[in-house]
Backbone as CSV, one residue per row, in Angstrom:
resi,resn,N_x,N_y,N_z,CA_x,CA_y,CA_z,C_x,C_y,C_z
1,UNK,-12.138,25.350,-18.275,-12.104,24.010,-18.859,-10.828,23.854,-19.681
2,UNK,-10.031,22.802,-19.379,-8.949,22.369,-20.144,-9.091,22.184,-21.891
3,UNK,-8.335,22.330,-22.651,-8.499,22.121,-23.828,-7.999,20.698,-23.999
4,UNK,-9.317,19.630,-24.619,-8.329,17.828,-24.770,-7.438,17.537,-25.464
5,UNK,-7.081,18.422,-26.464,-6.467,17.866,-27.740,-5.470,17.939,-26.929
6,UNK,-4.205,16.799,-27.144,-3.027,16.626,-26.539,-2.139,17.305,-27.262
7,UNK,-0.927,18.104,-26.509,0.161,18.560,-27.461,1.590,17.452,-27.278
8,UNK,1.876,16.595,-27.477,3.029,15.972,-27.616,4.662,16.962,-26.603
9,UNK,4.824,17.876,-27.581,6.163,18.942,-27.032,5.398,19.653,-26.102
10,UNK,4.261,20.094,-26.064,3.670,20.798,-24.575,3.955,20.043,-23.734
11,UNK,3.175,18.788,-23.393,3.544,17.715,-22.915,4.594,17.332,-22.120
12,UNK,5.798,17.269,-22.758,7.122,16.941,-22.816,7.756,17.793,-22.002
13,UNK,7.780,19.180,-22.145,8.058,20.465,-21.506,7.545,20.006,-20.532
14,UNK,6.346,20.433,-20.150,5.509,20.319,-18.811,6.311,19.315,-17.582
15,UNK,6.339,18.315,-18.309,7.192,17.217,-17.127,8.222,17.414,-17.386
16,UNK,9.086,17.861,-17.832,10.845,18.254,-17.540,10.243,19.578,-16.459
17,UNK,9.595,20.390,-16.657,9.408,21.696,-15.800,8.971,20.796,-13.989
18,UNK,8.646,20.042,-14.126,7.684,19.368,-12.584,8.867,18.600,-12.222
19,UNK,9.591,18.424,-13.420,10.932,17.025,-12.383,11.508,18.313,-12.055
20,UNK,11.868,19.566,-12.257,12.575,20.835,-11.500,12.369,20.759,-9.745
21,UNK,10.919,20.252,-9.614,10.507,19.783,-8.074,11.153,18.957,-7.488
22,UNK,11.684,17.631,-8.131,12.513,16.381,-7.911,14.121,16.898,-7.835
23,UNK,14.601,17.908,-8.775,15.793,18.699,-8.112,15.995,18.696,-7.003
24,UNK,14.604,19.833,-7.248,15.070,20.567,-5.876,14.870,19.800,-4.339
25,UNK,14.318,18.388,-4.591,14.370,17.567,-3.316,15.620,16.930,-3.476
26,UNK,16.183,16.350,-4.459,17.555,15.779,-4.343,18.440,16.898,-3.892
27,UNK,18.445,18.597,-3.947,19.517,19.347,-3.411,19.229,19.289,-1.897
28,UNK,17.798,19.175,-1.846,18.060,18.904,-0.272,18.468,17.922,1.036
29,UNK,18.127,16.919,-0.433,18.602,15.394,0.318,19.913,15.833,0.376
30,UNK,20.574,16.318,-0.563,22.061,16.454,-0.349,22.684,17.290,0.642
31,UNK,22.251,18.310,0.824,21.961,19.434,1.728,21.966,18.813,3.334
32,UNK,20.912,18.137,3.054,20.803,17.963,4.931,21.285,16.633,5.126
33,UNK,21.799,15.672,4.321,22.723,14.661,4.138,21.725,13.236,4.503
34,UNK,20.609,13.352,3.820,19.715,12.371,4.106,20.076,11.053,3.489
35,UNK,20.810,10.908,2.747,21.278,9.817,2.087,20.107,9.269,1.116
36,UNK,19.648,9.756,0.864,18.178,9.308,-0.198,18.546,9.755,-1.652
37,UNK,18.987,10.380,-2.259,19.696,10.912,-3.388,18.987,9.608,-4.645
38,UNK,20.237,8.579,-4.229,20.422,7.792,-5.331,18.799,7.049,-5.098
39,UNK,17.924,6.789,-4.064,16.946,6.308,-4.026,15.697,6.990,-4.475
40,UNK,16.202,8.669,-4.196,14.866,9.180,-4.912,15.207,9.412,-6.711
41,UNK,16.177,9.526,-7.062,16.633,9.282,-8.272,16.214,8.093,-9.242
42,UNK,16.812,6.695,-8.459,15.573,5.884,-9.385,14.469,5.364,-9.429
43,UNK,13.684,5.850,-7.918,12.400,5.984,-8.140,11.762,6.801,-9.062
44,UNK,12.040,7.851,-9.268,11.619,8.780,-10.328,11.913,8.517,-11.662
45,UNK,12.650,7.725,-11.939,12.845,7.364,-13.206,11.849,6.265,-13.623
46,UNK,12.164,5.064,-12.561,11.186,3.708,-12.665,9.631,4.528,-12.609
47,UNK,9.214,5.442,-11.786,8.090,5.865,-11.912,7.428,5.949,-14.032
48,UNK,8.660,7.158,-14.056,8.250,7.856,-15.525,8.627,6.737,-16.579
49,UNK,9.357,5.494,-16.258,8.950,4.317,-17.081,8.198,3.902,-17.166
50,UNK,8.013,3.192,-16.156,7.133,2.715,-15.502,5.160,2.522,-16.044
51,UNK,5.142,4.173,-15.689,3.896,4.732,-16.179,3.636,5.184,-17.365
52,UNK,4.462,5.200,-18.233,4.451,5.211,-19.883,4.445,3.759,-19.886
53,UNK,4.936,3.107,-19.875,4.942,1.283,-20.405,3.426,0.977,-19.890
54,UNK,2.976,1.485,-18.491,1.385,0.747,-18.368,0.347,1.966,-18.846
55,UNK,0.704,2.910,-19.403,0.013,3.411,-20.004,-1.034,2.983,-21.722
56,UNK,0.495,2.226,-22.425,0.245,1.530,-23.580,-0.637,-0.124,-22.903
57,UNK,-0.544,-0.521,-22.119,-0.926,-1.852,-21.801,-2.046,-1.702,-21.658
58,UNK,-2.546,-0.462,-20.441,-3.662,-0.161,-20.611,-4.639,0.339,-21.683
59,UNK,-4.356,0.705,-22.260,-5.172,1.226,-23.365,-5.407,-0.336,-24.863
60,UNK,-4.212,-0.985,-24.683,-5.080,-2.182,-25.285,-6.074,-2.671,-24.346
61,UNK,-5.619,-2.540,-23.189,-7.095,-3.989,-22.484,-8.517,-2.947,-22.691
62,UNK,-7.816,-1.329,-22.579,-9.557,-0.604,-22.354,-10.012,-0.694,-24.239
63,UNK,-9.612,-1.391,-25.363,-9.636,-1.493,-26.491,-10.283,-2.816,-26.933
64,UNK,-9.653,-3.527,-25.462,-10.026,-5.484,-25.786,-11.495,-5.431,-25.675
65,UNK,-11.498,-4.731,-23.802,-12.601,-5.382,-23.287,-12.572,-6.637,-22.388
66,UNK,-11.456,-6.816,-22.732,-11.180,-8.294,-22.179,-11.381,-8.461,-20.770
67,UNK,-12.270,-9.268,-19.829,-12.116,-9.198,-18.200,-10.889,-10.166,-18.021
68,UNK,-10.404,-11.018,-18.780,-9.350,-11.949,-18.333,-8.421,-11.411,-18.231
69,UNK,-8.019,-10.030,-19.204,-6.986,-9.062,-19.194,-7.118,-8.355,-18.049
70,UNK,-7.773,-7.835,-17.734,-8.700,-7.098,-16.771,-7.708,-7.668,-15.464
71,UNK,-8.006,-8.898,-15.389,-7.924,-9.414,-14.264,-6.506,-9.679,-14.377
72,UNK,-5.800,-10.306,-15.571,-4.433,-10.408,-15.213,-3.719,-9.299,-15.008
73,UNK,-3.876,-7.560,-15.329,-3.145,-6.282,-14.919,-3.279,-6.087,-13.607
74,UNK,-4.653,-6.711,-12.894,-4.775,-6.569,-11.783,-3.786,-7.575,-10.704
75,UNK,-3.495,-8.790,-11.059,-2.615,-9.675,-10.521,-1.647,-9.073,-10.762
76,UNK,-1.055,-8.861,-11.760,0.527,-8.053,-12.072,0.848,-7.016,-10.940
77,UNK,-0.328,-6.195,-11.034,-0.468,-5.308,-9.772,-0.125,-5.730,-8.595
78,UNK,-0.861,-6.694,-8.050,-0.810,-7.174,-6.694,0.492,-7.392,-6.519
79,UNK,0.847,-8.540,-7.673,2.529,-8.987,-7.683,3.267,-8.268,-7.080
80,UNK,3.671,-7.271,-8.119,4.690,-6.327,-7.693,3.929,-5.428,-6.753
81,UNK,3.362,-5.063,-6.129,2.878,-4.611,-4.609,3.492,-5.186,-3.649
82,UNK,3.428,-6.755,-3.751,3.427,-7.173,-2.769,5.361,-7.598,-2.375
83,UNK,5.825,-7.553,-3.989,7.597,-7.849,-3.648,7.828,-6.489,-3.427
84,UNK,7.333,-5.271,-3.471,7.719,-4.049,-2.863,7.912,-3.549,-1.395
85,UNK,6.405,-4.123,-1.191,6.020,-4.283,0.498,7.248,-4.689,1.366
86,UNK,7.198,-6.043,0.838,7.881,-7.428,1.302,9.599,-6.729,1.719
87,UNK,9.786,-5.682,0.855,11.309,-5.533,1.051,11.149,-4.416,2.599
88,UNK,10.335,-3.994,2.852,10.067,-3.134,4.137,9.749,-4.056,5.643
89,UNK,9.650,-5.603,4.818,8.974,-5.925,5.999,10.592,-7.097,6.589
90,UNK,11.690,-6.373,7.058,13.021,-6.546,7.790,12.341,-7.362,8.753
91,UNK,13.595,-8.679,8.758,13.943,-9.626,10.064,12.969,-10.342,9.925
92,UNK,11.993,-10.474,8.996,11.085,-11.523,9.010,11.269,-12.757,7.704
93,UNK,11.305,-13.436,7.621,11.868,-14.952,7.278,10.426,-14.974,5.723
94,UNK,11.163,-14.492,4.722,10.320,-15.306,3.521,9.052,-13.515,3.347
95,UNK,9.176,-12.896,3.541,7.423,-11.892,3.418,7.027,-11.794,3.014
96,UNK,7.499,-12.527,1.607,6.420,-11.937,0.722,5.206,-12.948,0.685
97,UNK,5.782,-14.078,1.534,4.048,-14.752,1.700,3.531,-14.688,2.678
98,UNK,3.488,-12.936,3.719,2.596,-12.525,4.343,2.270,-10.958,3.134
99,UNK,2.874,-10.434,2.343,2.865,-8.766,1.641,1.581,-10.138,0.423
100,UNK,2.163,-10.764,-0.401,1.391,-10.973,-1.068,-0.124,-11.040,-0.814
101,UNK,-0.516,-12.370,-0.138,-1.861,-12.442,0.663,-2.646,-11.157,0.949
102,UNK,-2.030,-10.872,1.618,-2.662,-9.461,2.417,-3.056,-8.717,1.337
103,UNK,-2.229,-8.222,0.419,-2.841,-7.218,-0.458,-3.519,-7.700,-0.839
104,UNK,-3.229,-8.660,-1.694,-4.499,-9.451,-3.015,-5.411,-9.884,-1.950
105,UNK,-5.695,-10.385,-1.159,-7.064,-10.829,-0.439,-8.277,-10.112,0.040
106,UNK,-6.933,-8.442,0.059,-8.115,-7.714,0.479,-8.325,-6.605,-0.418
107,UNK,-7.329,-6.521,-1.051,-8.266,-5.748,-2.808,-9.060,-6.121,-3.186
108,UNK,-9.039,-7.374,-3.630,-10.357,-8.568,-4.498,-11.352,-8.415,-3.617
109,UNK,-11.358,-8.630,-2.203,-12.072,-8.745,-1.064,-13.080,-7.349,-1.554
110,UNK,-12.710,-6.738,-1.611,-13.524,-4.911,-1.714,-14.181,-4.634,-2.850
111,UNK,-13.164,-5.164,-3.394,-13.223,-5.085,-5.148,-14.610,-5.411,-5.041
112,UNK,-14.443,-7.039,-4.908,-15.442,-7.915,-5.699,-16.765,-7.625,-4.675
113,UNK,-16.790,-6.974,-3.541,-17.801,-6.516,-2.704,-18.786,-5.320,-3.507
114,UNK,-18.666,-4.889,-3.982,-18.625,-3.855,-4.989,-19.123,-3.890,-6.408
115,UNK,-18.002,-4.969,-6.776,-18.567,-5.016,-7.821,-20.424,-5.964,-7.956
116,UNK,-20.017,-6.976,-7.063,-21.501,-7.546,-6.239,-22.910,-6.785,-6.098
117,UNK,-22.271,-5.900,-5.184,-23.847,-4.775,-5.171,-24.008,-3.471,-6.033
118,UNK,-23.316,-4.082,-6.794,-23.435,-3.165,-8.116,-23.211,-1.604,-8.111
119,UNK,-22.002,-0.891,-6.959,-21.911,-0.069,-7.352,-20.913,0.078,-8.320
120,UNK,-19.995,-0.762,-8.500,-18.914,-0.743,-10.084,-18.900,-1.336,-11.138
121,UNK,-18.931,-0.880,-12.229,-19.100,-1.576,-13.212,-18.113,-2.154,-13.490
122,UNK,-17.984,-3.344,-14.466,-17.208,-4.767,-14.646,-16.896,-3.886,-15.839
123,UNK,-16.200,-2.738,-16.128,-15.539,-2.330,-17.376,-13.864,-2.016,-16.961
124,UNK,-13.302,-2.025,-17.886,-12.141,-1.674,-17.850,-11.229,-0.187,-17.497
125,UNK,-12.502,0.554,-17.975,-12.262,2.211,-17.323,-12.395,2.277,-15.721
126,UNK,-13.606,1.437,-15.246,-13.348,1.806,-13.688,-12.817,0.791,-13.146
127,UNK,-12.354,-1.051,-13.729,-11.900,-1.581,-12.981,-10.345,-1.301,-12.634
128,UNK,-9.908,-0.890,-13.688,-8.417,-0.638,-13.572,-8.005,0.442,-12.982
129,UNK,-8.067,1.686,-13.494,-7.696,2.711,-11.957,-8.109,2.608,-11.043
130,UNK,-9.601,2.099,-10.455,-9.738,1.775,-8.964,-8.943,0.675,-8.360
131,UNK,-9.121,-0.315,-9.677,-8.395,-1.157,-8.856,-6.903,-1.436,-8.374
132,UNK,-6.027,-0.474,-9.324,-4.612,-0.194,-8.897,-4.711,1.321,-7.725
133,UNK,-5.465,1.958,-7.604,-5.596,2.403,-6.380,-5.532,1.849,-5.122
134,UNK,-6.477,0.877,-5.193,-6.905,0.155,-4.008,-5.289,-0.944,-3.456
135,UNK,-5.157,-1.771,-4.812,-3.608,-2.098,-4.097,-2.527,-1.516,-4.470
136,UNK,-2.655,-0.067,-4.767,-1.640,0.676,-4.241,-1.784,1.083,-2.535
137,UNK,-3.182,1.408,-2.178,-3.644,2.014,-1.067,-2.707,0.793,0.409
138,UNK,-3.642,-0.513,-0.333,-2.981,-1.411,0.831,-1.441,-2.044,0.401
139,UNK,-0.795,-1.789,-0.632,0.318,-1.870,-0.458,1.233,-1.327,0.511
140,UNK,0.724,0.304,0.492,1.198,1.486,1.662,0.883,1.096,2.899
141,UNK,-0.578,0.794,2.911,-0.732,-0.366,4.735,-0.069,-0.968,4.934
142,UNK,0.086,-2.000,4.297,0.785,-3.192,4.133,2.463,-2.802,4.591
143,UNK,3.085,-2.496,4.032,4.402,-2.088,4.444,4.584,-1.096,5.661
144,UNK,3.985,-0.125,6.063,3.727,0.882,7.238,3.413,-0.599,8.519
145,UNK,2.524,-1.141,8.263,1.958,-2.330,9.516,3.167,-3.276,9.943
146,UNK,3.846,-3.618,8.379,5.066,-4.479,9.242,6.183,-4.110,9.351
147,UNK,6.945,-2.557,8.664,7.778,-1.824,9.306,7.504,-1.446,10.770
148,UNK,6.206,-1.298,11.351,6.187,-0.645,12.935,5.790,-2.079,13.275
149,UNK,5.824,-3.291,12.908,5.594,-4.689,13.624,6.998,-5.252,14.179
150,UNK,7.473,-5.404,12.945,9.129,-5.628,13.228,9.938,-4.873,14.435
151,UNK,9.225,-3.515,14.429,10.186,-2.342,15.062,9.615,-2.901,16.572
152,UNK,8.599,-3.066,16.866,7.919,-3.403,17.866,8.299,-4.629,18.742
153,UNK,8.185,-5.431,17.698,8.685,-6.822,18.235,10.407,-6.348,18.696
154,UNK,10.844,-6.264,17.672,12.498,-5.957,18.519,12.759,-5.347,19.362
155,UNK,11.849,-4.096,19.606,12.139,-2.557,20.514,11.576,-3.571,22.197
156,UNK,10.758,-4.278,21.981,9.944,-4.818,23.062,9.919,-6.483,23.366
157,UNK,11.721,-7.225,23.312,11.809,-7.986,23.184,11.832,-8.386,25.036
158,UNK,12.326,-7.833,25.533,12.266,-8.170,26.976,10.812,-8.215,27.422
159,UNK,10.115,-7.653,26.989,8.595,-7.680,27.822,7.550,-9.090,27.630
160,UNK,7.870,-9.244,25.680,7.538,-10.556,25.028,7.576,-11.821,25.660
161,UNK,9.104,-11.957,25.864,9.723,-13.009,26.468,9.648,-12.961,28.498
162,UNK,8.888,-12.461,28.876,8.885,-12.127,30.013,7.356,-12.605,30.123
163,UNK,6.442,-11.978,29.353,5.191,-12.291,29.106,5.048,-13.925,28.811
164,UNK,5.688,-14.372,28.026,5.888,-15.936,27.245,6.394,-16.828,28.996
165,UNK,7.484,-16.147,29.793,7.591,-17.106,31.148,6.719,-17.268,31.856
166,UNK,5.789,-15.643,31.873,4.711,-15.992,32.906,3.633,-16.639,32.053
167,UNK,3.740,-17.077,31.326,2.815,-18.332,30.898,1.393,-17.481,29.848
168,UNK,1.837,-16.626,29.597,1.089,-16.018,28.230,1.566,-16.429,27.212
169,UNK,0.489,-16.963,26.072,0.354,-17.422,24.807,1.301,-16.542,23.644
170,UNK,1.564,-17.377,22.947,2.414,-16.379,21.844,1.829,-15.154,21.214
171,UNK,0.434,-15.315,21.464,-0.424,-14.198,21.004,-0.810,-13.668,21.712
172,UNK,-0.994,-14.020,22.733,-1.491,-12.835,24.180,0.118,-12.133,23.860
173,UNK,1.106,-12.515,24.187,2.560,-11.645,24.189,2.667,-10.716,23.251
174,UNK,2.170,-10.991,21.977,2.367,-10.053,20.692,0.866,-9.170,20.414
175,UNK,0.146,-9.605,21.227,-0.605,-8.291,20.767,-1.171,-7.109,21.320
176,UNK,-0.549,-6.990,22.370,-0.723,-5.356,21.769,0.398,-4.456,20.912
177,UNK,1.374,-5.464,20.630,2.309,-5.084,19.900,1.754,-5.151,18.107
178,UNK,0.583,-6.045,18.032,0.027,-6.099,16.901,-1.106,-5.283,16.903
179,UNK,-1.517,-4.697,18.219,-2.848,-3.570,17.564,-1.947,-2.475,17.256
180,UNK,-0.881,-1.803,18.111,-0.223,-0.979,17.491,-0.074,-0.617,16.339
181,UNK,0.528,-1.725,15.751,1.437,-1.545,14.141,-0.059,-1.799,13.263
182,UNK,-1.205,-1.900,13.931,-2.182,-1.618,12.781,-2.743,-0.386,13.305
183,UNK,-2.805,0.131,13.821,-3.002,1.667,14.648,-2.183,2.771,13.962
184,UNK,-1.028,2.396,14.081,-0.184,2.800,13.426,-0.361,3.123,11.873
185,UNK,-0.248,1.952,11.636,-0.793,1.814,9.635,-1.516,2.756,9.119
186,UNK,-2.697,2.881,9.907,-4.025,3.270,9.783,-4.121,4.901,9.873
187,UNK,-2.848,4.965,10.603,-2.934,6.958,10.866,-2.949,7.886,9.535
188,UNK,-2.509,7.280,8.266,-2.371,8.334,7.387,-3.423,8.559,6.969
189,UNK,-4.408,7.023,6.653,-5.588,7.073,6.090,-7.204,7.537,6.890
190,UNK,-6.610,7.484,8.135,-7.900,8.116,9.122,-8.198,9.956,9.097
191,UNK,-6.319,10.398,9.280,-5.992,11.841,9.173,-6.971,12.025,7.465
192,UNK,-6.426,11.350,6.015,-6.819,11.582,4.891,-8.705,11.560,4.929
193,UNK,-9.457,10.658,5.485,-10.554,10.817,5.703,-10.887,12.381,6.854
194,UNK,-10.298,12.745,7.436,-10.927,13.948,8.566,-11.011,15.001,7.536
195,UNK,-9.621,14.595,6.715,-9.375,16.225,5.813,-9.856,16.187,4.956
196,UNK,-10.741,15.065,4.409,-11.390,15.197,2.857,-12.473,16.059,2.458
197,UNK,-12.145,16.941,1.501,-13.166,18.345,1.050,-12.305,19.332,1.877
198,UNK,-12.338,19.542,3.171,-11.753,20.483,4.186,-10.325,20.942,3.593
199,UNK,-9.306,20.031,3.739,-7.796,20.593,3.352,-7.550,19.852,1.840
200,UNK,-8.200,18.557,1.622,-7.745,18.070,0.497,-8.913,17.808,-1.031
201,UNK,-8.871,18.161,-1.739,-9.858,17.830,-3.368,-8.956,16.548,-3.926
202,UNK,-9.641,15.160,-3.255,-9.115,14.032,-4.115,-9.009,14.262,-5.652
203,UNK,-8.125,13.421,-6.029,-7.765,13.471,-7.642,-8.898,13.133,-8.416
204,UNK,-9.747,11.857,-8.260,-10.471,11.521,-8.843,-11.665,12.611,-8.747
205,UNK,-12.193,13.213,-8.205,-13.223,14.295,-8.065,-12.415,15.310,-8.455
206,UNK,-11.676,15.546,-8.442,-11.354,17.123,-9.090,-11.051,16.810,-10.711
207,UNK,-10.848,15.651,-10.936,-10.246,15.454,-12.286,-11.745,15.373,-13.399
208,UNK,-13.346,14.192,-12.512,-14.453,14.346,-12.776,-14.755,15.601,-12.685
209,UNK,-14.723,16.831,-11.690,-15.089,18.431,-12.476,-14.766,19.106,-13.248
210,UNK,-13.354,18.689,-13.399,-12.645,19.300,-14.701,-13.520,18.680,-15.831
211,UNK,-13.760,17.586,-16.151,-14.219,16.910,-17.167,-15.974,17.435,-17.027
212,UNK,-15.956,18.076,-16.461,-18.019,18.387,-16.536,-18.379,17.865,-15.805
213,UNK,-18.506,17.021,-15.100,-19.302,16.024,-13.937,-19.751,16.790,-13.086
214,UNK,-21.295,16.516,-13.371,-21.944,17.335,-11.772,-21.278,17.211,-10.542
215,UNK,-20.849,18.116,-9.429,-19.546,18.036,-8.453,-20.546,17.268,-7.235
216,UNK,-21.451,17.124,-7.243,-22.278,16.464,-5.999,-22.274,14.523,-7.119
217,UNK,-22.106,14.658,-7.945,-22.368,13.117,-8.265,-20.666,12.900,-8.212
218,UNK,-19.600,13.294,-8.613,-18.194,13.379,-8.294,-17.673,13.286,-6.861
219,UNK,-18.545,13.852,-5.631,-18.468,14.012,-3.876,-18.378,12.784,-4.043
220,UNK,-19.790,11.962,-4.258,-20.558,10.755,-3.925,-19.197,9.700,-4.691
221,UNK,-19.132,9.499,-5.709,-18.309,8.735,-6.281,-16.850,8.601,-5.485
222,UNK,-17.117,9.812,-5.349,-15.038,10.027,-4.470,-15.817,9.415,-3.252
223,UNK,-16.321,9.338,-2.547,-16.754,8.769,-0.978,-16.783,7.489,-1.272
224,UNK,-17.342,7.087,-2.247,-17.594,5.536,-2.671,-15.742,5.066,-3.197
225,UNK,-15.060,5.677,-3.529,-13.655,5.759,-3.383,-12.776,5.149,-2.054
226,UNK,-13.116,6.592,-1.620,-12.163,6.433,-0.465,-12.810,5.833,0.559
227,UNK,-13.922,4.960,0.786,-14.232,4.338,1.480,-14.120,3.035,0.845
228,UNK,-14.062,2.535,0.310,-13.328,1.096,-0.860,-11.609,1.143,-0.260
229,UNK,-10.895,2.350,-0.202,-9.699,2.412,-0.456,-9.202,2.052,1.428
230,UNK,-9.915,2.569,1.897,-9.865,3.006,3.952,-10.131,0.938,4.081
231,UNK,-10.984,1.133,3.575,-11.325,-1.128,4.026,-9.965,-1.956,3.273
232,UNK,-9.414,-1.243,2.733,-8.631,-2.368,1.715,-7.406,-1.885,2.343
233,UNK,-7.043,-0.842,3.303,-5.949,-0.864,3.929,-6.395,-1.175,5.430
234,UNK,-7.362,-1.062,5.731,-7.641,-1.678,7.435,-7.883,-3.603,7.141
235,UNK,-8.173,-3.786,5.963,-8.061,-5.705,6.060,-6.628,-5.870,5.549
236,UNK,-6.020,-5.287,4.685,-4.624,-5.655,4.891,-3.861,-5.259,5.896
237,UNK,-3.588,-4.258,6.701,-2.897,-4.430,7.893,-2.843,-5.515,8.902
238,UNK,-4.464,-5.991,9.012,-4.755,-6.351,10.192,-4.110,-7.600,9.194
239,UNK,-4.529,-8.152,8.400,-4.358,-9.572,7.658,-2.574,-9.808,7.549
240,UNK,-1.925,-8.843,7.307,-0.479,-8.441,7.280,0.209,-8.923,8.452
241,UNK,-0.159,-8.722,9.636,0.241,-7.933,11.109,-0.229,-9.863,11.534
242,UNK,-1.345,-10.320,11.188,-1.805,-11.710,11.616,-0.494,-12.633,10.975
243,UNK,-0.647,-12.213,9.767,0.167,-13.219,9.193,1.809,-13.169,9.746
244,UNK,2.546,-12.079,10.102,3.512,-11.846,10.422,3.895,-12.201,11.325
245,UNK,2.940,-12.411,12.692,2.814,-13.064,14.047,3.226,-14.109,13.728
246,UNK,2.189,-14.662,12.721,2.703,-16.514,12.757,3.859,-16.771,12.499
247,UNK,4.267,-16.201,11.444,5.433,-16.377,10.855,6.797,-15.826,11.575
248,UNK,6.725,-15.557,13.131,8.065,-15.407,13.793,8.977,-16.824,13.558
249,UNK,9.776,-16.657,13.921,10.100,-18.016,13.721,10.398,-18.506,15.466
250,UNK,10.409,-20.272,15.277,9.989,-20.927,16.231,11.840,-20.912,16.565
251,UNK,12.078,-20.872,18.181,11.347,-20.835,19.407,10.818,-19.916,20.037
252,UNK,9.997,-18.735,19.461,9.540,-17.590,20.136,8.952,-17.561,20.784
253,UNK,8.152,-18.987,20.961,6.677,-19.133,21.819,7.214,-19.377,22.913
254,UNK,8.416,-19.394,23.756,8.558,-19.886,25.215,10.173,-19.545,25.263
255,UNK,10.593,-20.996,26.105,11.715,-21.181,26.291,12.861,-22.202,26.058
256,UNK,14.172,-22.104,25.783,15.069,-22.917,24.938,14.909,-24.121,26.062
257,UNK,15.269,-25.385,25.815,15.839,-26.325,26.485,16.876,-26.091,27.700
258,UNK,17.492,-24.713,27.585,18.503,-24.649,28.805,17.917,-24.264,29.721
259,UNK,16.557,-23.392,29.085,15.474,-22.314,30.112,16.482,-21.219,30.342
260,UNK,17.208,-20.570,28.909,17.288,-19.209,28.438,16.411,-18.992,27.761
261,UNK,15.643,-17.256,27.863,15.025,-17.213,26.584,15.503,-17.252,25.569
262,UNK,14.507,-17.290,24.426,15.032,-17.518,22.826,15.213,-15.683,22.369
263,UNK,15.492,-15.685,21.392,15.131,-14.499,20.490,13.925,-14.440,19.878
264,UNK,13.162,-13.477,19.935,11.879,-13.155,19.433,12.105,-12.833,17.488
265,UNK,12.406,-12.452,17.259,12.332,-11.877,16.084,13.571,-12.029,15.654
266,UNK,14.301,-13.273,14.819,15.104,-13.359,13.759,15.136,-14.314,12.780
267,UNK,15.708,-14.582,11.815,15.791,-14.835,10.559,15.855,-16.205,10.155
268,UNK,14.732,-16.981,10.022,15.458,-18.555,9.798,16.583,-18.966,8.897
269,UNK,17.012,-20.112,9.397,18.104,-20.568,8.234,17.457,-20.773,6.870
């Protein structure tokens, strides 16, 4: 059992000793000439801001009580989820009003499913880390679905537009290019369900045994987890991947006035 009392300079040490890990990936970015350097650099910084600044935020709202607070950390969340997403989702015209939607519709969507049949309580201890889990979870869908959508649509522009002459619908043409990129999405979190208990001890259950929690009421809770977390990235993909379709831009559905095809996938004015 861990000892709680916090040490401040223990503390402090500890994470200068773990960014030694973040070194040693920047020597290799450098090493094998990945060009990621300066990107994993200020991710790691914005992280360790980042998570000290919502560390203090949080701890007033778990102090308020407040659900209006509650609910606005959770929008903040979505927010920036969704302008994160949005920058992955290339060649598509405006995204973040397909990244936004998607996340927030289907976090709340789970969320509030949940909170409904009463397996979560309306407190601030479990709404807030689950609920920045959850759109963290489909943020990661979310961007994975329309990085391999985009890639799809472009990689498979002759078949689209070939499909669109012989007189298939803009959506008959794009989808199986849209079950893909949710097929796709979906692989990290299907693999993470096969391996759970087997290769991996989720955080939240190992962190409840550390703390005393009977480890069979900690299983159950983590299942009630990662099955909240698996729906909130299979309705945002699919909701992602829908919305992204629409939003090709027009003339994709056929053919120009000269009866050349158009371009499938580029950028409105």
């Amino acid at each position: 059992m861990t000892d709680p009392l916090y040490d401040p300079a223990v503390g402090l040490v500890n994470l200068g000793l773990a960014l030694l890990l973040i070194g040693l990936v920047l020597i290799l970015s450098w090493y094998k000439q990945l060009g990621l350097s300066r990107e994993i650099g200020v991710a790691t910084l914005r992280a360790v801001v980042q998570l000290l600044l919502v560390v203090l935020i949080v701890v007033a709202v778990f102090e308020s009580e407040n659900l209006l607070l509650i609910v606005l950390v959770l929008a903040a969340m979505m927010g920036i989820a969704a302008v994160i997403s949005a920058k992955r989702a290339m060649g598509i015209h405006r995204p973040l009003r397909i990244t936004f939607p998607a996340i927030s519709g289907s976090s709340s969507a789970v969320l509030l499913v949940l909170i409904l049949l009463g397996v979560m309580p309306v407190t601030p201890e479990f709404l807030i880390p689950i609920g920045s889990m959850t759109v963290g979870a489909s943020m990661i869908a979310c961007s994975l679905a329309l990085n391999r959508f985009t890639g799809e649509i472009a990689s498979n522009r002759a078949k689209i537009e070939t499909a669109l002459c012989l007189g298939a619908t803009p959506e008959e043409a794009v989808a199986p290019f849209t079950r893909e990129s949710v097929k796709a999405s979906l692989i990290p979190s299907i693999d993470r369900l096969k391996a759970l208990g087997v290769v991996v001890l989720p955080g939240a259950m190992s962190g409840m045994i550390v703390a005393g929690v009977d480890p069979i009421w900690a299983a159950e809770y983590q299942l009630v987890i990662m099955f909240l977390l698996f729906s909130a990235e299979a309705f945002t993909s699919v909701i992602a991947t829908g919305l992204a379709r629409g939003a090709l831009p027009l003339p994709y559905a056929g053919m120009s006035a000269a009866g050349s095809p158009e371009t499938i996938l580029q950028k409105s004015a």
